[in-house]
Backbone atoms as SQL, in Angstrom:
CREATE TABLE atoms (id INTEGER PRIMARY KEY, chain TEXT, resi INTEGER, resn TEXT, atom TEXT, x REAL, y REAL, z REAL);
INSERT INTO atoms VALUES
  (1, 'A', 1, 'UNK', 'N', 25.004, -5.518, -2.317),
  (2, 'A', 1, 'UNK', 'CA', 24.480, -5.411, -0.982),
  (3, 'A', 1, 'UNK', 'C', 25.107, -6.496, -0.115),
  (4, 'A', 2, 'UNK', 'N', 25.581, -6.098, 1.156),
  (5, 'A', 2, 'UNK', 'CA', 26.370, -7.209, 1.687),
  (6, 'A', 2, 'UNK', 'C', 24.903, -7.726, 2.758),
  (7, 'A', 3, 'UNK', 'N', 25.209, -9.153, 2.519),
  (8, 'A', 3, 'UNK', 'CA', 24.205, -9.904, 3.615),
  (9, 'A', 3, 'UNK', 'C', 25.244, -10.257, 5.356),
  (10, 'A', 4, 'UNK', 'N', 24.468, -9.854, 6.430),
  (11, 'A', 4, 'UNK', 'CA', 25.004, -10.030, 7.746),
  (12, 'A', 4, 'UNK', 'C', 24.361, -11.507, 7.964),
  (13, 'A', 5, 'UNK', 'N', 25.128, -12.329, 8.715),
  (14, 'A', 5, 'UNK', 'CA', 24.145, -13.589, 9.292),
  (15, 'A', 5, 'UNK', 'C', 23.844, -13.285, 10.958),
  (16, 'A', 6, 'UNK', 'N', 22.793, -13.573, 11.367),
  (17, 'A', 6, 'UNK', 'CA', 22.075, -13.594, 12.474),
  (18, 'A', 6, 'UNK', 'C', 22.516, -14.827, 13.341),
  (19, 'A', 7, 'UNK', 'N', 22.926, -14.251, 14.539),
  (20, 'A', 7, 'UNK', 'CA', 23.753, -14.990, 15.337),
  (21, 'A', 7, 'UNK', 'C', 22.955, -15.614, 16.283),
  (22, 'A', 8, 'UNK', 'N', 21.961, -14.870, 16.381),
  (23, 'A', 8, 'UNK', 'CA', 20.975, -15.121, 17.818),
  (24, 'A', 8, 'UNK', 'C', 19.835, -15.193, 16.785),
  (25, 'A', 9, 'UNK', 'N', 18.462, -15.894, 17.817),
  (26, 'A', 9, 'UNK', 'CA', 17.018, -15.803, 16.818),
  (27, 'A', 9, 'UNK', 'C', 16.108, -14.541, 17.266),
  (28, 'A', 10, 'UNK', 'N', 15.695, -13.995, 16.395),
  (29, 'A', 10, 'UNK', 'CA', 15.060, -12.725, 16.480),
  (30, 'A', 10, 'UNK', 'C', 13.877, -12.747, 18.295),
  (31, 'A', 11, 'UNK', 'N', 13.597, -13.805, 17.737),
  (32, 'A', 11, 'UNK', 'CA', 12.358, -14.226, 18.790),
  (33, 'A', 11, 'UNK', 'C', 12.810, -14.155, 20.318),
  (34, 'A', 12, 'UNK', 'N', 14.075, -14.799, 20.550),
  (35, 'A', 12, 'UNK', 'CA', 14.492, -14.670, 22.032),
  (36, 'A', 12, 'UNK', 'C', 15.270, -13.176, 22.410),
  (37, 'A', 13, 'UNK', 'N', 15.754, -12.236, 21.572),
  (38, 'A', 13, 'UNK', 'CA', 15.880, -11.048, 21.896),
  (39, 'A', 13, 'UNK', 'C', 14.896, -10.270, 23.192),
  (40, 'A', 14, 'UNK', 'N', 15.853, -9.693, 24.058),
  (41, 'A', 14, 'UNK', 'CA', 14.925, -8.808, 25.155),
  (42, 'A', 14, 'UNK', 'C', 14.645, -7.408, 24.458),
  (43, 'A', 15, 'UNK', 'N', 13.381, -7.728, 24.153),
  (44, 'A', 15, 'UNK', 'CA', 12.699, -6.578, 23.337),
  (45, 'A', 15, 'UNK', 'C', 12.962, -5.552, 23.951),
  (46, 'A', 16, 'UNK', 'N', 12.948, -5.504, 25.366),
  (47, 'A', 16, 'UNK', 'CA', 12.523, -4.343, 26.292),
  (48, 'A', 16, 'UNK', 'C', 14.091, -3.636, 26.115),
  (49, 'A', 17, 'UNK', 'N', 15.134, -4.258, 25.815),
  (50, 'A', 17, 'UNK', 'CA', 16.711, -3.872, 25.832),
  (51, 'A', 17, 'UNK', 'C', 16.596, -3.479, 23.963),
  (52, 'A', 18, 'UNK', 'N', 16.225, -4.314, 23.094),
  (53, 'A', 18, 'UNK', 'CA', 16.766, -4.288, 21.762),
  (54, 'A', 18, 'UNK', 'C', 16.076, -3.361, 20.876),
  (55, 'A', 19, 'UNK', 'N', 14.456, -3.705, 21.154),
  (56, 'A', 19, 'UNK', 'CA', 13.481, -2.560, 20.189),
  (57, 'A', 19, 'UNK', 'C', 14.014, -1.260, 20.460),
  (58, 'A', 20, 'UNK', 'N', 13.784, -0.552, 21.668),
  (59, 'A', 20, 'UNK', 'CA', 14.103, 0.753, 22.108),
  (60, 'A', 20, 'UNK', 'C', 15.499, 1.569, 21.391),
  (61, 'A', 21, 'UNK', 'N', 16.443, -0.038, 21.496),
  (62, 'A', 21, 'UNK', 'CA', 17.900, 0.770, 21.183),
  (63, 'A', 21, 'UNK', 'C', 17.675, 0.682, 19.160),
  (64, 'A', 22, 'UNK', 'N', 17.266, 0.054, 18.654),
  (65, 'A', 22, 'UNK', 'CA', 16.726, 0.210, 17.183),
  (66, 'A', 22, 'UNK', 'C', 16.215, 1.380, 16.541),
  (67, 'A', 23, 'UNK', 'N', 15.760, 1.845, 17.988),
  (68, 'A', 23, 'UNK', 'CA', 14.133, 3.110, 17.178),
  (69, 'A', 23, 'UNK', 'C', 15.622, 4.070, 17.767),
  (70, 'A', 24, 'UNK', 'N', 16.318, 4.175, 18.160),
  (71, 'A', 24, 'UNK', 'CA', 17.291, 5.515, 18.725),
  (72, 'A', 24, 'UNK', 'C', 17.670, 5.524, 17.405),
  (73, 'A', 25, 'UNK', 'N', 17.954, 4.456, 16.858),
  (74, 'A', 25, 'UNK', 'CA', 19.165, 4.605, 15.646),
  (75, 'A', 25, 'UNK', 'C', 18.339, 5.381, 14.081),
  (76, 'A', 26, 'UNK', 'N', 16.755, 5.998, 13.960),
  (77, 'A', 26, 'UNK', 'CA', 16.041, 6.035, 13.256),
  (78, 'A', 26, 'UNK', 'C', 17.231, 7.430, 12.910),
  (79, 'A', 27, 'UNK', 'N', 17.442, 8.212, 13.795),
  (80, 'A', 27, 'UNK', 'CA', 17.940, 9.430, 13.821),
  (81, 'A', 27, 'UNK', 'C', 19.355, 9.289, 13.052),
  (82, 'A', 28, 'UNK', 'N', 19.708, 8.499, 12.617),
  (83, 'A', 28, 'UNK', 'CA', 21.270, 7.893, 11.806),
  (84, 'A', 28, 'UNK', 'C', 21.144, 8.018, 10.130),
  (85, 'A', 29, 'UNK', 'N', 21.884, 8.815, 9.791),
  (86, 'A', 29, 'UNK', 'CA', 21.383, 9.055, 8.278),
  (87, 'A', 29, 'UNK', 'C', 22.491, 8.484, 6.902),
  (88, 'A', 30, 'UNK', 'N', 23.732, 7.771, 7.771),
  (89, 'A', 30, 'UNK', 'CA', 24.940, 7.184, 7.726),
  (90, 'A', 30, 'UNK', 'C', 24.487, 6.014, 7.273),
  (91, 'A', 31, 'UNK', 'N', 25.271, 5.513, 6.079),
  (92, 'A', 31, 'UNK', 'CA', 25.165, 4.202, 5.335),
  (93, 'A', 31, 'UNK', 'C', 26.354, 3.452, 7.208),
  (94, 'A', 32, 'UNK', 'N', 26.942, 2.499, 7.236),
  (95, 'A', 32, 'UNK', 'CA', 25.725, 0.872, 7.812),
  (96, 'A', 32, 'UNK', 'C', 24.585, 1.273, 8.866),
  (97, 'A', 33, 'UNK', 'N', 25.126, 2.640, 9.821),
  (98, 'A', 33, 'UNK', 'CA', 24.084, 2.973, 10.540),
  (99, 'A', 33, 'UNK', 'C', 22.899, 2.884, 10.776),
  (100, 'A', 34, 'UNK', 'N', 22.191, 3.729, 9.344),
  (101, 'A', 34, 'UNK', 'CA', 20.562, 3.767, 9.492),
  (102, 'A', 34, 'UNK', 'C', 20.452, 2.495, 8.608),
  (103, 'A', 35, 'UNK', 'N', 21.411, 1.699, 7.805),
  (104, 'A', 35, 'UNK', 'CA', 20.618, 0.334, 7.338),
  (105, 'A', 35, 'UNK', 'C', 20.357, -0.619, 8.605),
  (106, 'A', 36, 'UNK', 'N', 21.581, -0.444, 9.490),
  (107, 'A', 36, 'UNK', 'CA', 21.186, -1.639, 10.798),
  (108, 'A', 36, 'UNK', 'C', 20.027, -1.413, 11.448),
  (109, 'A', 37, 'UNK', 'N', 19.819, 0.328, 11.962),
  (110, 'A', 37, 'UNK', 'CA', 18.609, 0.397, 12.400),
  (111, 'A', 37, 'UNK', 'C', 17.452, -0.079, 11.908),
  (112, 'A', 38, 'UNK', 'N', 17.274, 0.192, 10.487),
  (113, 'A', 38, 'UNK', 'CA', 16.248, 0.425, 9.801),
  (114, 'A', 38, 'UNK', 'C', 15.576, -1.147, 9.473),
  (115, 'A', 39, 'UNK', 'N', 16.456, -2.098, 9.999),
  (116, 'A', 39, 'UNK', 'CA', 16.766, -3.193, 9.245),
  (117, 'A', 39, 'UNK', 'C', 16.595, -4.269, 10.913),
  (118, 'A', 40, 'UNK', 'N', 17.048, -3.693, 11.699),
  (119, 'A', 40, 'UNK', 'CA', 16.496, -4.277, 12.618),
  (120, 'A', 40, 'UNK', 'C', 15.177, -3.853, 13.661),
  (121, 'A', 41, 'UNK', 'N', 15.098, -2.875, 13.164),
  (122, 'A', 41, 'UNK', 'CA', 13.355, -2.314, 13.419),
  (123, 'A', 41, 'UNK', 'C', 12.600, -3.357, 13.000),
  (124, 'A', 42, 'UNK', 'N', 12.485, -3.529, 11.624),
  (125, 'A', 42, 'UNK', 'CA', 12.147, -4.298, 10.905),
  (126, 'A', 42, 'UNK', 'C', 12.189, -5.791, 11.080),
  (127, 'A', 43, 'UNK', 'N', 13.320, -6.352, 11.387),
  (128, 'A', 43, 'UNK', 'CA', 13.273, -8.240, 11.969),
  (129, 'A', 43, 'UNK', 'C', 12.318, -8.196, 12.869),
  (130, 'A', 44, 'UNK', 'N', 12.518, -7.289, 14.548),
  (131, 'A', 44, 'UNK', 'CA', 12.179, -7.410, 15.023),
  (132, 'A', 44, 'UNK', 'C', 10.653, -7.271, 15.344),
  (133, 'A', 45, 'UNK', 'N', 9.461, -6.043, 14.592),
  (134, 'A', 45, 'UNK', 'CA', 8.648, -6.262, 14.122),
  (135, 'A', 45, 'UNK', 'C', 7.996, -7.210, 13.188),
  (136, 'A', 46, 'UNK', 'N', 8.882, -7.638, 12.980),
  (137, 'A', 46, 'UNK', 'CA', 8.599, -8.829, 12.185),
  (138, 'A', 46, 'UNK', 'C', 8.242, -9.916, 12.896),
  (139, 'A', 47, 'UNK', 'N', 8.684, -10.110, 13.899),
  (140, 'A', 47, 'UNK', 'CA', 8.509, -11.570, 14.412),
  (141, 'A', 47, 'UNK', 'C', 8.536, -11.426, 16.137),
  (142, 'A', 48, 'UNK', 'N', 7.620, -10.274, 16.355),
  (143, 'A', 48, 'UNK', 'CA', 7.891, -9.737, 17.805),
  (144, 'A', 48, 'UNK', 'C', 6.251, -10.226, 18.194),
  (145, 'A', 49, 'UNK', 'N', 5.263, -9.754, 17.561),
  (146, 'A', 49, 'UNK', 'CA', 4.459, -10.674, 18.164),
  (147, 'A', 49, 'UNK', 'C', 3.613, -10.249, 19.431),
  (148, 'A', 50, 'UNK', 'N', 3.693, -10.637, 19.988),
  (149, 'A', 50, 'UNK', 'CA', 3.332, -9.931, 21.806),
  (150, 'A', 50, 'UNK', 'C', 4.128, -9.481, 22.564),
  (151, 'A', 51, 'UNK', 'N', 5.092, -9.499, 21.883),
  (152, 'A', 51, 'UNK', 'CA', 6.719, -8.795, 22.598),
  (153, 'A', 51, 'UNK', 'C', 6.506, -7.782, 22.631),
  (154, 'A', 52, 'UNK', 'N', 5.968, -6.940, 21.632),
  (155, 'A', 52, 'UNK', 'CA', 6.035, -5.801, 21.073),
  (156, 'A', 52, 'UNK', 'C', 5.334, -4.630, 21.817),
  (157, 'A', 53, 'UNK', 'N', 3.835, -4.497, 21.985),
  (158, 'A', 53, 'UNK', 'CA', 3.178, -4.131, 22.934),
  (159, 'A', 53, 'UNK', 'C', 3.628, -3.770, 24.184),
  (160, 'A', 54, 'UNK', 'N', 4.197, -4.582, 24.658),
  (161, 'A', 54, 'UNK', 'CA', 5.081, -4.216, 26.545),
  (162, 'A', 54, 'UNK', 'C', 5.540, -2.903, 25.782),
  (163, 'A', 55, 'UNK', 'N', 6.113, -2.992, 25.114),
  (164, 'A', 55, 'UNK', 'CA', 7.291, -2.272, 24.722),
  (165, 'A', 55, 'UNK', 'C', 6.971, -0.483, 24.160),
  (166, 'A', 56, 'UNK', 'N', 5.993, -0.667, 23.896),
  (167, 'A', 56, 'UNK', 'CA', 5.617, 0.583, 22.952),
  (168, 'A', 56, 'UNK', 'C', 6.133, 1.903, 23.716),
  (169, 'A', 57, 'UNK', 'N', 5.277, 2.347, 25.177),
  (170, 'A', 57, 'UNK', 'CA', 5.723, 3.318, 26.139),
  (171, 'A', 57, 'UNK', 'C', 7.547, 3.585, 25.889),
  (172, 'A', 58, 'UNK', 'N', 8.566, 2.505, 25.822),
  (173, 'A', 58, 'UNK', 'CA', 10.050, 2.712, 25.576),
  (174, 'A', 58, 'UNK', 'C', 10.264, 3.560, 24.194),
  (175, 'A', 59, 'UNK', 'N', 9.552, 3.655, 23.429),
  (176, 'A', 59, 'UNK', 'CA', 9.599, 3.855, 22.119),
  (177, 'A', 59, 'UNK', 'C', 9.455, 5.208, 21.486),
  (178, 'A', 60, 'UNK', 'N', 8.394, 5.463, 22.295),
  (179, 'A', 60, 'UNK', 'CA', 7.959, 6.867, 22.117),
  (180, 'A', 60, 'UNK', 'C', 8.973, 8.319, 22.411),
  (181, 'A', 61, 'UNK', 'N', 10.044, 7.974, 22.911),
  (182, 'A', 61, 'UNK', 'CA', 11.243, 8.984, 23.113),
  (183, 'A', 61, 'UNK', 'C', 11.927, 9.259, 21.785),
  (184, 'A', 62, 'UNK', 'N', 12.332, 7.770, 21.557),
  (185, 'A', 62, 'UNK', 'CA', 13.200, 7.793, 20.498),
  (186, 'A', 62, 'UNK', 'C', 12.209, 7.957, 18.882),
  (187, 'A', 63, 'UNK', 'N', 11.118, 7.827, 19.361),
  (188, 'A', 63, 'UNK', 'CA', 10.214, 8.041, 17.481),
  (189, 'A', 63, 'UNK', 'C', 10.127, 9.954, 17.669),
  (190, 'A', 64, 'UNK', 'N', 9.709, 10.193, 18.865),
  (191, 'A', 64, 'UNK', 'CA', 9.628, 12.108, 19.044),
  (192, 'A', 64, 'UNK', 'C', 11.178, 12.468, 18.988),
  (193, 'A', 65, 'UNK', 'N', 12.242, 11.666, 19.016),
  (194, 'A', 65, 'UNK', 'CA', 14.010, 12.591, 18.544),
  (195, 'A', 65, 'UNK', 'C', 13.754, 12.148, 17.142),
  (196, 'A', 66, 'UNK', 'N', 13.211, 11.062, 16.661),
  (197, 'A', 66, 'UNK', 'CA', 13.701, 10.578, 15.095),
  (198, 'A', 66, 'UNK', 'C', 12.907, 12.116, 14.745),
  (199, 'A', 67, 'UNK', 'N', 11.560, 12.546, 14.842),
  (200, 'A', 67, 'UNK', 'CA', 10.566, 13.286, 14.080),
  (201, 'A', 67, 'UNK', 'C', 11.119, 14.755, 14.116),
  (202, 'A', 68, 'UNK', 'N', 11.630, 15.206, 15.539),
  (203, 'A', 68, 'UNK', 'CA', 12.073, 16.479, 16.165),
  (204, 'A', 68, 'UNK', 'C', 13.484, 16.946, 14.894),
  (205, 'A', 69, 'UNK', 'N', 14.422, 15.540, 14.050),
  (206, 'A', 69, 'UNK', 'CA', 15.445, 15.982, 13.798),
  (207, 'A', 69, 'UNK', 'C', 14.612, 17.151, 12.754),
  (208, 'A', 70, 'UNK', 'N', 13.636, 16.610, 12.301),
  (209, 'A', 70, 'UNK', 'CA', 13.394, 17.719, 10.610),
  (210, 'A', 70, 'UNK', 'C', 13.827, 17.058, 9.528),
  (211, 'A', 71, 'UNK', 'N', 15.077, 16.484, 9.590),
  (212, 'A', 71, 'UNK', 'CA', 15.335, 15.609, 8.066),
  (213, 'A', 71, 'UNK', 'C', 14.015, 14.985, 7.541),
  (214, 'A', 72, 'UNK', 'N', 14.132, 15.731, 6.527),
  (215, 'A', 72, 'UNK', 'CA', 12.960, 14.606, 5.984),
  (216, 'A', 72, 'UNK', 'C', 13.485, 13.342, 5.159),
  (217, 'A', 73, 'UNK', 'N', 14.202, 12.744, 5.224),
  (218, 'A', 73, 'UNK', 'CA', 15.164, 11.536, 5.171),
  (219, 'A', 73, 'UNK', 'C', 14.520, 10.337, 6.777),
  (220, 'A', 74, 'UNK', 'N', 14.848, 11.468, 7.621),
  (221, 'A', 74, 'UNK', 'CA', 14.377, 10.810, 9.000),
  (222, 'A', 74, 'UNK', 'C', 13.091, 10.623, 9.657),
  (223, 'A', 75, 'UNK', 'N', 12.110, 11.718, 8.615),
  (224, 'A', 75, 'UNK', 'CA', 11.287, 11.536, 9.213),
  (225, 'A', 75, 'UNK', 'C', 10.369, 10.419, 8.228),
  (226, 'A', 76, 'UNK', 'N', 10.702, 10.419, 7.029),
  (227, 'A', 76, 'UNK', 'CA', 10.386, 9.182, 5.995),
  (228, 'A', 76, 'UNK', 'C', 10.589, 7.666, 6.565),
  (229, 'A', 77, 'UNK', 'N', 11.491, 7.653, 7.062),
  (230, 'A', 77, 'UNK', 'CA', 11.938, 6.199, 7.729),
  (231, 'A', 77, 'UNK', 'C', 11.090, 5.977, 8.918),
  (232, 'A', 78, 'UNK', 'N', 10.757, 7.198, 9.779),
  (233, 'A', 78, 'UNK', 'CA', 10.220, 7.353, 10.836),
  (234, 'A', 78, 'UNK', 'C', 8.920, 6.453, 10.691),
  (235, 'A', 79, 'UNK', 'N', 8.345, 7.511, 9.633),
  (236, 'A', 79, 'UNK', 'CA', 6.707, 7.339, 9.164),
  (237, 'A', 79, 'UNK', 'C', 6.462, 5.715, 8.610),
  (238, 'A', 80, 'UNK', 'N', 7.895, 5.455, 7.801),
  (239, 'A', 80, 'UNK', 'CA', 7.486, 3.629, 7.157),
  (240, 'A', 80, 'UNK', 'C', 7.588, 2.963, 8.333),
  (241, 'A', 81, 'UNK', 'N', 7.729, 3.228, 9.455),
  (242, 'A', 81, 'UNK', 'CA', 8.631, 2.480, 10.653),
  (243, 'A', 81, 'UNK', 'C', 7.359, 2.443, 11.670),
  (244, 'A', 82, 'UNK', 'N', 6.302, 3.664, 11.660),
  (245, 'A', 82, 'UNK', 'CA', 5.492, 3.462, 12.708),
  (246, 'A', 82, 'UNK', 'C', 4.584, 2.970, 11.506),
  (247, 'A', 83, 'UNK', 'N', 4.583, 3.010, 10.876),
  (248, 'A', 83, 'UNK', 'CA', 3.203, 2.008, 9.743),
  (249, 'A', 83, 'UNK', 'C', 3.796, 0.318, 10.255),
  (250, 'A', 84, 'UNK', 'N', 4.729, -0.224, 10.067),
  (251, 'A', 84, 'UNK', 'CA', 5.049, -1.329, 10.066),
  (252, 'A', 84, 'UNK', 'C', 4.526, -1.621, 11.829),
  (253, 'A', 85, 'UNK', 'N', 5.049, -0.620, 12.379),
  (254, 'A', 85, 'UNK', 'CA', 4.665, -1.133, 14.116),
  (255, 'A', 85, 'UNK', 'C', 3.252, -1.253, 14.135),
  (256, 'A', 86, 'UNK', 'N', 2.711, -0.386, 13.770),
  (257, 'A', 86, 'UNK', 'CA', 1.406, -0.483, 13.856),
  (258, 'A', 86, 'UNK', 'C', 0.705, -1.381, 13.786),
  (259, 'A', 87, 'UNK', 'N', 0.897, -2.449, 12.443),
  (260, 'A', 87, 'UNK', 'CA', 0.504, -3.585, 12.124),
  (261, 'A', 87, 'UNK', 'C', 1.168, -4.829, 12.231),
  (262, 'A', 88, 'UNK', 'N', 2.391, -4.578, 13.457),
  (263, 'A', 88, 'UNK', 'CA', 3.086, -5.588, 14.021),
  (264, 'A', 88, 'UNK', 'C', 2.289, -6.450, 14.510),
  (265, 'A', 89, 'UNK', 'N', 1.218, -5.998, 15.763),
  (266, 'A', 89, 'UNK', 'CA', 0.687, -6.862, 16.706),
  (267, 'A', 89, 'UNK', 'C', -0.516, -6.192, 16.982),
  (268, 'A', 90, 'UNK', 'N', -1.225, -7.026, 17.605),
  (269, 'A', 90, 'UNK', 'CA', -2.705, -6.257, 18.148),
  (270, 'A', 90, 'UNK', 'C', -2.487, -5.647, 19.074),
  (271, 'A', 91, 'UNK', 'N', -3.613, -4.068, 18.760),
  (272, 'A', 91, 'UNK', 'CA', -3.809, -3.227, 20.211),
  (273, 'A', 91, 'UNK', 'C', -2.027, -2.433, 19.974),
  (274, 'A', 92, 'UNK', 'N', -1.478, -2.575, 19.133),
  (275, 'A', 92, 'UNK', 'CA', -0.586, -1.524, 18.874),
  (276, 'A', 92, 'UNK', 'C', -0.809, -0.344, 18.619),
  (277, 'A', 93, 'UNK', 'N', -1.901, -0.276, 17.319),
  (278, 'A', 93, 'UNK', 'CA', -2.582, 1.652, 17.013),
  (279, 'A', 93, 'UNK', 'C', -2.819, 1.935, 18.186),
  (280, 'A', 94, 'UNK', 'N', -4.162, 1.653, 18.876),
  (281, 'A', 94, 'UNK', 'CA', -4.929, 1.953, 20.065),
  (282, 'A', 94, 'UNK', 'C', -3.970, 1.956, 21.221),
  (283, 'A', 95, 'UNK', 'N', -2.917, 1.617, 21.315),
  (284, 'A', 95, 'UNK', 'CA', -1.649, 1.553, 22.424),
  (285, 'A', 95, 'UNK', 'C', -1.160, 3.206, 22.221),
  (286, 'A', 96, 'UNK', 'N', -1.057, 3.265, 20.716),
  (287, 'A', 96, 'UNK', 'CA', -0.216, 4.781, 20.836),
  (288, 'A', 96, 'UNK', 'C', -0.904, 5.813, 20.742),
  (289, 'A', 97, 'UNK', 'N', -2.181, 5.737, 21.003),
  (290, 'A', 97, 'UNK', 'CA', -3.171, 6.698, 20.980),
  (291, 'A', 97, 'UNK', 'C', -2.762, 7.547, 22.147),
  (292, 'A', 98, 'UNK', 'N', -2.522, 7.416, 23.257),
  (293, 'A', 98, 'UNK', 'CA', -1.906, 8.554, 24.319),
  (294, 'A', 98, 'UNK', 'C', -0.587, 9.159, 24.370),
  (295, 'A', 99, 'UNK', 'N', -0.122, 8.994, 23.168),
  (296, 'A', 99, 'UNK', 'CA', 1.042, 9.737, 22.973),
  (297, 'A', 99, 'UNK', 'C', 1.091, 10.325, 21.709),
  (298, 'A', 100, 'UNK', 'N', 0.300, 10.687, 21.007),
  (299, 'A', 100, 'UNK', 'CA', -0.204, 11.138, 19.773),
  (300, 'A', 100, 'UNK', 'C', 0.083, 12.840, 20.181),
  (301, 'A', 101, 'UNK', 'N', -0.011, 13.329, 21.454),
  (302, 'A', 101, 'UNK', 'CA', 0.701, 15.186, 21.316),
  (303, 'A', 101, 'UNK', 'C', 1.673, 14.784, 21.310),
  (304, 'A', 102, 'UNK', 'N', 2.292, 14.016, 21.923),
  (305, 'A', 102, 'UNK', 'CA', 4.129, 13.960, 21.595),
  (306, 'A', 102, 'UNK', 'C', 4.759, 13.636, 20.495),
  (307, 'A', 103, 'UNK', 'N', 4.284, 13.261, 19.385),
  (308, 'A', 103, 'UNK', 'CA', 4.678, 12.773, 18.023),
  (309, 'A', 103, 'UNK', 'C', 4.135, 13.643, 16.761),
  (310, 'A', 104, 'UNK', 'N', 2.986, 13.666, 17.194),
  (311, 'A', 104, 'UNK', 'CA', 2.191, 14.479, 16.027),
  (312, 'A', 104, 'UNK', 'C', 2.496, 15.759, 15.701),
  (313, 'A', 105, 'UNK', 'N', 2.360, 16.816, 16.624),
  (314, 'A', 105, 'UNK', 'CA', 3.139, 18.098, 16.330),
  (315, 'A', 105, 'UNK', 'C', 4.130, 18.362, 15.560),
  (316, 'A', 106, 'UNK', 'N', 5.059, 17.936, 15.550),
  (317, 'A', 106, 'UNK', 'CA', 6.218, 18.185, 14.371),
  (318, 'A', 106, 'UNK', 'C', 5.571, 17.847, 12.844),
  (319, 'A', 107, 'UNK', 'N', 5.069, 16.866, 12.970),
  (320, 'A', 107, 'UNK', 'CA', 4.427, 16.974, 11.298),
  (321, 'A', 107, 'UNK', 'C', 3.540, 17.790, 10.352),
  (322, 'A', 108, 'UNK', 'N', 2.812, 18.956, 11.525),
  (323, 'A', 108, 'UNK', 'CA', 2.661, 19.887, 11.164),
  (324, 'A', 108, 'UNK', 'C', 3.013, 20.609, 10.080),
  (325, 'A', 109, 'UNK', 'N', 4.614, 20.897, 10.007),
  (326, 'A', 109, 'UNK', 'CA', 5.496, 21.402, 9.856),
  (327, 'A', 109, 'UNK', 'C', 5.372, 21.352, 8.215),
  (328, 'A', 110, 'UNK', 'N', 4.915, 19.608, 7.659),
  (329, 'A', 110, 'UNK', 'CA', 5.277, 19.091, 6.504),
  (330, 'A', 110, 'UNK', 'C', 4.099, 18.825, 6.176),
  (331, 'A', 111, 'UNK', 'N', 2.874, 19.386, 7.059),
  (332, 'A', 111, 'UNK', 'CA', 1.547, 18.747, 6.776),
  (333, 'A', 111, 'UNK', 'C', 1.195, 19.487, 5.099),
  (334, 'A', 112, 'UNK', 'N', 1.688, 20.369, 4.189),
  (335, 'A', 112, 'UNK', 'CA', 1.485, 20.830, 3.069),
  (336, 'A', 112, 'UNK', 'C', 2.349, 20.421, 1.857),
  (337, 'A', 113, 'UNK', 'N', 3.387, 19.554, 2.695),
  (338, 'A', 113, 'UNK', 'CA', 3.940, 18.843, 1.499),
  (339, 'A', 113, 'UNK', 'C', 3.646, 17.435, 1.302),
  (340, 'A', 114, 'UNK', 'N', 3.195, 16.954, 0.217),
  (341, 'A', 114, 'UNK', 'CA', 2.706, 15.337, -0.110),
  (342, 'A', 114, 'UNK', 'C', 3.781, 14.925, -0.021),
  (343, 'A', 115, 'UNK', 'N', 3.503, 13.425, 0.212),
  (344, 'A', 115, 'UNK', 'CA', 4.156, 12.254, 0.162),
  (345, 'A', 115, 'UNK', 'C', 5.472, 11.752, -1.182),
  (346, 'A', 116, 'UNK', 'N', 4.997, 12.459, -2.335),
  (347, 'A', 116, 'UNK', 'CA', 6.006, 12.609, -2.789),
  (348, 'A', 116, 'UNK', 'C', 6.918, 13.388, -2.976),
  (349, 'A', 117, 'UNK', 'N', 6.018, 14.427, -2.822),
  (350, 'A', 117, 'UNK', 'CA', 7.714, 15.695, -2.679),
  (351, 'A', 117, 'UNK', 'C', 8.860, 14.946, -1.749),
  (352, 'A', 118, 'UNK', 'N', 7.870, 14.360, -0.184),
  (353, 'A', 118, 'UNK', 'CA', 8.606, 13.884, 0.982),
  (354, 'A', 118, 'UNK', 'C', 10.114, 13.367, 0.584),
  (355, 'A', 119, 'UNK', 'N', 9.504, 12.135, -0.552),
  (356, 'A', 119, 'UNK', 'CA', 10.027, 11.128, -0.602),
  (357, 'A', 119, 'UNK', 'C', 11.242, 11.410, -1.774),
  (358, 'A', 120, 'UNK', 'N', 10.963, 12.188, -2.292),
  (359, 'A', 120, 'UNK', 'CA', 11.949, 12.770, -3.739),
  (360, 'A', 120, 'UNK', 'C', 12.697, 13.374, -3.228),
  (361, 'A', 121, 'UNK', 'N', 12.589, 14.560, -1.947),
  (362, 'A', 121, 'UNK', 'CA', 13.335, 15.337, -1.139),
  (363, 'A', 121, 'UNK', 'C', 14.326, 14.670, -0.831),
  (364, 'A', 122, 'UNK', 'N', 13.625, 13.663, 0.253),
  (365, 'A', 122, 'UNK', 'CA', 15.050, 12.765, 1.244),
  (366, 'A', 122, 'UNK', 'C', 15.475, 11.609, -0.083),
  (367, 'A', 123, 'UNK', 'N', 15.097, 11.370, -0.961),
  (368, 'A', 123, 'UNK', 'CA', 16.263, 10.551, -1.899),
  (369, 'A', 123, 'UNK', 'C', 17.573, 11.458, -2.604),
  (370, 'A', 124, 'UNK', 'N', 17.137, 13.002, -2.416),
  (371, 'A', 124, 'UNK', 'CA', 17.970, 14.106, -3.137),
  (372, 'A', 124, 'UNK', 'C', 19.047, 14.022, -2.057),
  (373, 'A', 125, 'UNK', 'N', 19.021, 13.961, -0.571),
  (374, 'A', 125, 'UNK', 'CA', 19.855, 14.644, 0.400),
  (375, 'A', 125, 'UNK', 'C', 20.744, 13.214, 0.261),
  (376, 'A', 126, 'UNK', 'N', 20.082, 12.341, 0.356),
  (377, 'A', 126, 'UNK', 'CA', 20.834, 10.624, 0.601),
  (378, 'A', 126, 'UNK', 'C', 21.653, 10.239, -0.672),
  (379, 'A', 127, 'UNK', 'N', 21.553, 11.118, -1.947),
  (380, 'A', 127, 'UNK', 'CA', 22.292, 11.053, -3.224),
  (381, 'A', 127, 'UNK', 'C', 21.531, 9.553, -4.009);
């Protein structure tokens, strides 16, 4: 696994520019691609804090293209990705409560397949 070093500190990033362009990349199913995304979703929830919150409304485009693709590869990453936001910061769940028709619908789709088929599926397509 190759390690990248961090040039800048996670913390002074303009969330409002960096989160948004992260969650686009959910839709990337390409080795460095979806690791950068997936990987800087992740720093930045990590250590975003009250950053995060402003931000949520930007987000919601790019989590309804990640869900809309159907991969279930994409929509696995999707799903670990809004669990982690969720419990980024306070008043995050209750933030995305008004955009819950725009996200939710597509899962429908998979609402009869468990969590592991999910997950056995998209490790089959990713080799």
């Amino acid at each position: 696994m190759r390690v990248f070093s961090k040039q800048v500190e996670i913390e002074k990033l303009d969330y409002h520019h960096y989160l948004p362009l992260f969650f686009d990349g959910l839709c990337e199913t390409v080795h460095p691609y979806e690791f950068f995304a997936r990987q800087g979703i992740h720093d930045m929830l990590e250590h975003g804090g009250c950053k995060i919150l402003p931000v949520i409304p930007q987000l919601i485009i790019p989590i309804k293209n990640a869900l809309n693709t159907r991969s279930r590869q994409v929509i696995c990453t999707t799903l670990k990705v809004l669990q982690h936001l969720v419990v980024s910061a306070d008043m995050v769940g209750e933030a995305l409560v008004p955009y819950y028709r725009q996200i939710l619908p597509i899962l429908n789709i998979f609402k009869n397949m468990n969590s592991k088929q999910l997950i056995h599926t998209s490790k089959i397509r990713t080799g």
